[in-house]
C-alpha positions as CSV (number, residue, x, y, z in Angstrom):
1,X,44.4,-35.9,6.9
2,X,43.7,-39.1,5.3
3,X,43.9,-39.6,1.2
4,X,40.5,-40.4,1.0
5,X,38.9,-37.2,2.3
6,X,41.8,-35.2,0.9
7,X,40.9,-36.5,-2.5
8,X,37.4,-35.4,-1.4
9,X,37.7,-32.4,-0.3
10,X,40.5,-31.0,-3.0
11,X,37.8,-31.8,-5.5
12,X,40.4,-34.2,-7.5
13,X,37.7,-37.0,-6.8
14,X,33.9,-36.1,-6.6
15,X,32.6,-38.7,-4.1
16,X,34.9,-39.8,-0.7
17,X,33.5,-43.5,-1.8
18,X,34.6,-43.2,-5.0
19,X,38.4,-42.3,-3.6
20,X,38.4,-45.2,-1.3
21,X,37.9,-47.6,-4.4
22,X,40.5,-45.9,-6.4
23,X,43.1,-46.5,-3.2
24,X,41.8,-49.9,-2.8
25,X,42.4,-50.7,-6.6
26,X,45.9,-49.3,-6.3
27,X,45.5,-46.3,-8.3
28,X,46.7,-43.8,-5.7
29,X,50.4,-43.4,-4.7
30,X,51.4,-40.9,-2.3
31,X,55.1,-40.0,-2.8
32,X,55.8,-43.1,-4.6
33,X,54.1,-45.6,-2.3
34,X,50.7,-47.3,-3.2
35,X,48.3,-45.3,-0.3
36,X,45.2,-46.9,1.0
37,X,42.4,-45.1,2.2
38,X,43.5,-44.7,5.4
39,X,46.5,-43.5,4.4
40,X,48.0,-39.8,5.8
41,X,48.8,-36.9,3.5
42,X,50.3,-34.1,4.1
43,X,51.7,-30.5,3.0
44,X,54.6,-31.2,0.3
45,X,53.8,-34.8,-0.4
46,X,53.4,-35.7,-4.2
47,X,49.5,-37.7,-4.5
48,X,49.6,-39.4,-8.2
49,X,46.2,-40.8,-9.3
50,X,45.7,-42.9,-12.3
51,X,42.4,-42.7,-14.2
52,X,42.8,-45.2,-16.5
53,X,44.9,-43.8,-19.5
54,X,45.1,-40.6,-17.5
55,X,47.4,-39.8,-14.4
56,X,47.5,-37.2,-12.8
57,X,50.2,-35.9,-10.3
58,X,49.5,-32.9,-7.5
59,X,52.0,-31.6,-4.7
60,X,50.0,-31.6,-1.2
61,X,49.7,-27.6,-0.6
62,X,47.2,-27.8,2.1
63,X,45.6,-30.6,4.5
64,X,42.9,-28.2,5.7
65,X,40.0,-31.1,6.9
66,X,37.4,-27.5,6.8
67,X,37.5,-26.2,3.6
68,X,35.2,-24.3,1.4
69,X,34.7,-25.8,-2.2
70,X,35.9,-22.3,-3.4
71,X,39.3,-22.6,-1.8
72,X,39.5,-25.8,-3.2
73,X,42.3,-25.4,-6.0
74,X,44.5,-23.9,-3.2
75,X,45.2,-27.3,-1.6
76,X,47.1,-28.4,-4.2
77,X,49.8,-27.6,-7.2
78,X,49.2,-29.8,-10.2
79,X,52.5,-31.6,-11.8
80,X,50.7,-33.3,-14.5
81,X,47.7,-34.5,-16.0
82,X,44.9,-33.4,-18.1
83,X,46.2,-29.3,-18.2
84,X,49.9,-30.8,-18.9
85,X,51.1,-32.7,-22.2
């Protein structure tokens, strides 16, 4: 699946415009490298997104393209971020 509409569809990012900036402003790193939308993500990758002073780090549980916004939370594991000190 690409980062974009994972980012979309996981609910981390609300709109899939919105995640294509934040990978074209090199704010989205998929298991260390700097992704762009296009991008492919998969089951066990690590997806670190900055928000300004905020990151946030997820491992890849699910790259389900037809999922239900209630079985969102089940495509990934948060690391870090705004749950985590």
């Amino acid at each position: 699946m690409r980062i974009d509409k994972f980012l979309k569809t996981s609910r981390l990012i609300k709109r899939r415009t919105v995640a294509q900036e934040a990978c074209d402003g090199g704010r989205v790193t998929i298991s260390g490298k700097t992704a762009k939308p296009s991008s492919e993500v998969k089951e066990g990758d690590v997806v670190e997104i900055r928000f300004g002073a905020k990151t946030v780090r997820v491992e890849v549980l699910s790259a389900d393209e037809k999922t239900r916004p209630a079985d969102a939370p089940a495509m990934f594991r948060q690391l870090t971020g705004a749950d985590t000190p």
